[in-house]
VOLO-156106 format. One record per atom (N, C-alpha, C): residue in one letter; atom name; x, y, z. Coordinates in nm, 2 decimals, decimal comma, always signed. Layout:
# residues N
+---------+-------+--------+--------+--------+
| residuo | atomo |      x |      y |      z |
+---------+-------+--------+--------+--------+
|       A |    CA |      X |      Y |      Z |
...
+---------+-------+--------+--------+--------+
END
This chain:
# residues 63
+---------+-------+--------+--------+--------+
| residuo | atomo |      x |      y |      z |
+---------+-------+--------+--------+--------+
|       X |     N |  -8,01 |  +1,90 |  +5,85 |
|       X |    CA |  -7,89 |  +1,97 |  +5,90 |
|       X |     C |  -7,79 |  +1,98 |  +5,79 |
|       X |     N |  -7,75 |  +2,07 |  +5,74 |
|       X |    CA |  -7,66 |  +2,12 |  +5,68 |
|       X |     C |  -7,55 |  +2,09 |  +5,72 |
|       X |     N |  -7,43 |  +2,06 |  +5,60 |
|       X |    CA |  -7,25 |  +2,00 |  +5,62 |
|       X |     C |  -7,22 |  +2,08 |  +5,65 |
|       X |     N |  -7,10 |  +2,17 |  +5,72 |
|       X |    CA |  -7,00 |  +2,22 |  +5,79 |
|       X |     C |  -6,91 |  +2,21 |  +5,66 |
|       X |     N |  -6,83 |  +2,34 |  +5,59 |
|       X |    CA |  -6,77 |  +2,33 |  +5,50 |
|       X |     C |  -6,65 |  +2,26 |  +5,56 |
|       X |     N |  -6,60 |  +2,22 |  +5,67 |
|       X |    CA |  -6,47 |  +2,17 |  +5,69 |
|       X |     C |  -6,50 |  +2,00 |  +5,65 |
|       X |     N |  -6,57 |  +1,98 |  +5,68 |
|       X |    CA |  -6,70 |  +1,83 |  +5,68 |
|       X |     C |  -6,64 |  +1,83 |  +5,55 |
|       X |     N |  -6,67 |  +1,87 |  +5,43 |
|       X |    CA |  -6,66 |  +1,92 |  +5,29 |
|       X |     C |  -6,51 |  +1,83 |  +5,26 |
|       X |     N |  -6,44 |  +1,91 |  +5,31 |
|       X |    CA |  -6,27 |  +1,94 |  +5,28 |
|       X |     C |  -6,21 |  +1,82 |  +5,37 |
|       X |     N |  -6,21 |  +1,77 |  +5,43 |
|       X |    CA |  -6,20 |  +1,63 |  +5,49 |
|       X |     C |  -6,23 |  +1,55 |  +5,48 |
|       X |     N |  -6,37 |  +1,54 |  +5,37 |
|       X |    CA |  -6,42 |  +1,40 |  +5,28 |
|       X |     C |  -6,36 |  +1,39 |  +5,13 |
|       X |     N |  -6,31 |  +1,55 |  +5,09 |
|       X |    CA |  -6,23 |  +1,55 |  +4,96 |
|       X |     C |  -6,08 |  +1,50 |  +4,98 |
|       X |     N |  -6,05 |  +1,50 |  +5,09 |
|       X |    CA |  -5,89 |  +1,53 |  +5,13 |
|       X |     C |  -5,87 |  +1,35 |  +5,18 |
|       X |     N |  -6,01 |  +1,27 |  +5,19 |
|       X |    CA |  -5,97 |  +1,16 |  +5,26 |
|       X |     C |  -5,99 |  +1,04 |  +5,08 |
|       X |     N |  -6,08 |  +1,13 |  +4,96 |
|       X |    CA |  -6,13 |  +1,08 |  +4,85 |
|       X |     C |  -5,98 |  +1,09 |  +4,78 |
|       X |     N |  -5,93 |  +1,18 |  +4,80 |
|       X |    CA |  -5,80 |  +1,22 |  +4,75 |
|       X |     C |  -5,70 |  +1,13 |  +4,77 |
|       X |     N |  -5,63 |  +1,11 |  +4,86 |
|       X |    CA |  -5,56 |  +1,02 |  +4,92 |
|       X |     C |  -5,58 |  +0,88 |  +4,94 |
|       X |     N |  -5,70 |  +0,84 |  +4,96 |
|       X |    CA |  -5,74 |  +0,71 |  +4,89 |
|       X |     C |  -5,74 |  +0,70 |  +4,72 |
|       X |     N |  -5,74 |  +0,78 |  +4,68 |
|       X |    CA |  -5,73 |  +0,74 |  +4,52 |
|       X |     C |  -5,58 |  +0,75 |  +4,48 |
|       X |     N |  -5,51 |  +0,81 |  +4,56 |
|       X |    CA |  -5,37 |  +0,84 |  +4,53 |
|       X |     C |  -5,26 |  +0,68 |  +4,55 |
|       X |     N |  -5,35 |  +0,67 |  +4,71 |
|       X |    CA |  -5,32 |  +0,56 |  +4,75 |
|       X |     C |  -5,31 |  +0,47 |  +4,65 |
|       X |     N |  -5,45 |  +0,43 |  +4,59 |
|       X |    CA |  -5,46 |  +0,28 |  +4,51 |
|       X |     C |  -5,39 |  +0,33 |  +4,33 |
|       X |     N |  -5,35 |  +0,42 |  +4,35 |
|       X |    CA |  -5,28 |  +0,48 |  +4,20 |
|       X |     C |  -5,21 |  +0,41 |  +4,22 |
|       X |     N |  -5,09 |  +0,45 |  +4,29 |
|       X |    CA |  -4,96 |  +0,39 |  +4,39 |
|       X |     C |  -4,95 |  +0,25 |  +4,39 |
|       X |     N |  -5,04 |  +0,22 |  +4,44 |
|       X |    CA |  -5,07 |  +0,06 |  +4,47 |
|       X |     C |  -5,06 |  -0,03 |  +4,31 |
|       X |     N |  -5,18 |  +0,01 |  +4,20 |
|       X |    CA |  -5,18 |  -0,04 |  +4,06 |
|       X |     C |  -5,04 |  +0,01 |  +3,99 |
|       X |     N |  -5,00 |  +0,10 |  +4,04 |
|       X |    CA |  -4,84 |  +0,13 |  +3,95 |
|       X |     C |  -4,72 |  +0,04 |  +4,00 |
|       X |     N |  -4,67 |  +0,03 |  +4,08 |
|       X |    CA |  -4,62 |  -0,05 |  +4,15 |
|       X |     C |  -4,65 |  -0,21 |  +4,08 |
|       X |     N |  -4,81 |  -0,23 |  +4,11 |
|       X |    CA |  -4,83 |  -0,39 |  +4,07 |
|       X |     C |  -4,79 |  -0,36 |  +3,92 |
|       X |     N |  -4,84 |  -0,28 |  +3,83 |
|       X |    CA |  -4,78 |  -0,28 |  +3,68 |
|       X |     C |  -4,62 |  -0,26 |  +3,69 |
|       X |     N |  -4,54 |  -0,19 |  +3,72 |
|       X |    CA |  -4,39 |  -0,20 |  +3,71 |
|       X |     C |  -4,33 |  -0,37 |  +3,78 |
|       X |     N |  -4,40 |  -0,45 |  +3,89 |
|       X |    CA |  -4,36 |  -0,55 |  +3,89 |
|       X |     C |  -4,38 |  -0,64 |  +3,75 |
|       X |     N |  -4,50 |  -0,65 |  +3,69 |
|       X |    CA |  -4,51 |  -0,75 |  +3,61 |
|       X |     C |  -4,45 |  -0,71 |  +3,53 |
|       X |     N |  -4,43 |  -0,58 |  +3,44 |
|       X |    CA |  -4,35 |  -0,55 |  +3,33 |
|       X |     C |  -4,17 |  -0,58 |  +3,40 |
|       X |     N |  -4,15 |  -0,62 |  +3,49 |
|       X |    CA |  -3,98 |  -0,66 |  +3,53 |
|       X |     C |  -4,01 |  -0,82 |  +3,50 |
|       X |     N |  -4,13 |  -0,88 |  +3,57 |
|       X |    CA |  -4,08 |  -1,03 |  +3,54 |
|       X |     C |  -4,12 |  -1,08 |  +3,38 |
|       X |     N |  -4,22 |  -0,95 |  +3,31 |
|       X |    CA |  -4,22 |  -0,99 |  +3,18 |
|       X |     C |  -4,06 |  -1,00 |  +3,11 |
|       X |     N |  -4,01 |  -0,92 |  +3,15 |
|       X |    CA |  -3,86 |  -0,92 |  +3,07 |
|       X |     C |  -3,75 |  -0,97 |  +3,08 |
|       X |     N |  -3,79 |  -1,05 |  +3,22 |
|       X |    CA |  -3,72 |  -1,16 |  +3,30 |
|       X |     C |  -3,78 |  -1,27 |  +3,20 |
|       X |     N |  -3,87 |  -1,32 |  +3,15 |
|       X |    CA |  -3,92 |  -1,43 |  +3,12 |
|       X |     C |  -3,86 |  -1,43 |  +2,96 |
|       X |     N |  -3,87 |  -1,26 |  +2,90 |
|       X |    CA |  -3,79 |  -1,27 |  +2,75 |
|       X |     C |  -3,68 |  -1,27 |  +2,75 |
|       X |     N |  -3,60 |  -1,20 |  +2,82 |
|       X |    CA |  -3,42 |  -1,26 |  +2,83 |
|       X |     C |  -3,39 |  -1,43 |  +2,84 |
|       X |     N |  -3,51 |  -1,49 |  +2,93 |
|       X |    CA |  -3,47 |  -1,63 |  +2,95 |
|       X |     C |  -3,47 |  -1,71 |  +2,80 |
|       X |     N |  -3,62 |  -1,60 |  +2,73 |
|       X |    CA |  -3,62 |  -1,70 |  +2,61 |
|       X |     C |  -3,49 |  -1,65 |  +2,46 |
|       X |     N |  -3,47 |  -1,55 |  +2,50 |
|       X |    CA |  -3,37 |  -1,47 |  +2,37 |
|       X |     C |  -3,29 |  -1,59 |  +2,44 |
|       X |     N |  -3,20 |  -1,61 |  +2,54 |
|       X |    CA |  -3,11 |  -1,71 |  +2,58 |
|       X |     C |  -3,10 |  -1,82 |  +2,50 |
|       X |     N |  -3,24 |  -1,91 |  +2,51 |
|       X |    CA |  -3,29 |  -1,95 |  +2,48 |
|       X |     C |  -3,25 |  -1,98 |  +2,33 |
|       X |     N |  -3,28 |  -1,91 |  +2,24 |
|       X |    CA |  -3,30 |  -1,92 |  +2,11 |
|       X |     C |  -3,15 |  -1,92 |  +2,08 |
|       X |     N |  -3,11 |  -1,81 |  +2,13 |
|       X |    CA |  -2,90 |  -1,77 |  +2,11 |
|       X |     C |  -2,85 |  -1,93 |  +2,17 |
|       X |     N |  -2,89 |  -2,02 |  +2,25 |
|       X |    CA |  -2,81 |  -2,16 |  +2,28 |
|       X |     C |  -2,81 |  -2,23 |  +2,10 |
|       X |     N |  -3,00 |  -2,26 |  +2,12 |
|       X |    CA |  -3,02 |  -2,32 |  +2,01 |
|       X |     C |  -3,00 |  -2,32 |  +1,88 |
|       X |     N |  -2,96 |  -2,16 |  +1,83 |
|       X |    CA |  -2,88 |  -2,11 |  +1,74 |
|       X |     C |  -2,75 |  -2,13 |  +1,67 |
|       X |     N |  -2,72 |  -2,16 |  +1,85 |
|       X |    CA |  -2,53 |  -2,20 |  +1,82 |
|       X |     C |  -2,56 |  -2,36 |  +1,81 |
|       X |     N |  -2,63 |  -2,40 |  +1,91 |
|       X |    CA |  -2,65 |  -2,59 |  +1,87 |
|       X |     C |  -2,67 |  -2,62 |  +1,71 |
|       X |     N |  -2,78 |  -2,54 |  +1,63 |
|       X |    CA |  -2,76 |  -2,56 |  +1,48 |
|       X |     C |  -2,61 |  -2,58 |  +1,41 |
|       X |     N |  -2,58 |  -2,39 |  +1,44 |
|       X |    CA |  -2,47 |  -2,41 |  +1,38 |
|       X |     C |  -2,36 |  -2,50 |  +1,41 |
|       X |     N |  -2,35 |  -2,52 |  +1,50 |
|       X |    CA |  -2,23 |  -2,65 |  +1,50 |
|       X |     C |  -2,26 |  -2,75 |  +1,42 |
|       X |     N |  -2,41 |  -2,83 |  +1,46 |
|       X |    CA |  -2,42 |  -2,92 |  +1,41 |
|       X |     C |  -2,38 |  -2,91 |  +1,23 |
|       X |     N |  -2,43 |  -2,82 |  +1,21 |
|       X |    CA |  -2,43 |  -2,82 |  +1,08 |
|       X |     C |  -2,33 |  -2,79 |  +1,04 |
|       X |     N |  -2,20 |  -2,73 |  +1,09 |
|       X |    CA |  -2,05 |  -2,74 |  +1,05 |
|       X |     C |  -1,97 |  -2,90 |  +1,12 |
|       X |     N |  -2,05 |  -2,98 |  +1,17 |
|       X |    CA |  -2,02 |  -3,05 |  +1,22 |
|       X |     C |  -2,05 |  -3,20 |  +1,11 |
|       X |     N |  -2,18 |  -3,16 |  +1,03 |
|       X |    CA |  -2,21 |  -3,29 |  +0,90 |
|       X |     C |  -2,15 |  -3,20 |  +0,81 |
|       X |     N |  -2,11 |  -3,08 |  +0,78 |
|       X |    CA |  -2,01 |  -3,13 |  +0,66 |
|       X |     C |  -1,90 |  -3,10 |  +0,63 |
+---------+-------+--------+--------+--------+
END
């Protein structure tokens, strides 16, 4: 028995929209992790900028 061209256009339209779907889905999951990646490098630039200044004191501090 032969598909019904609407049969056709209802399995492309459902292929469609499930793949749009999980686009959606992996974009979303990438835009989170690239936020907490930048979350985690500001913590360390902070980081480095304390320890920077702790040098320098110290070291106007011995002499």
């Amino acid at each position: 028995m032969a598909k019904k061209p609407w049969i056709n256009v209802v399995i492309k339209g459902a292929l469609i929209t499930v793949g749009f779907g999980l686009y959606v889905f992996v974009e979303s999951g990438t835009r989170d992790r690239l936020s907490r990646l930048e979350d985690k490098i500001d913590r360390v630039e902070t980081k480095v900028d304390e320890v920077r200044g702790y040098l320098k004191f110290n070291v106007a501090k011995d002499q």
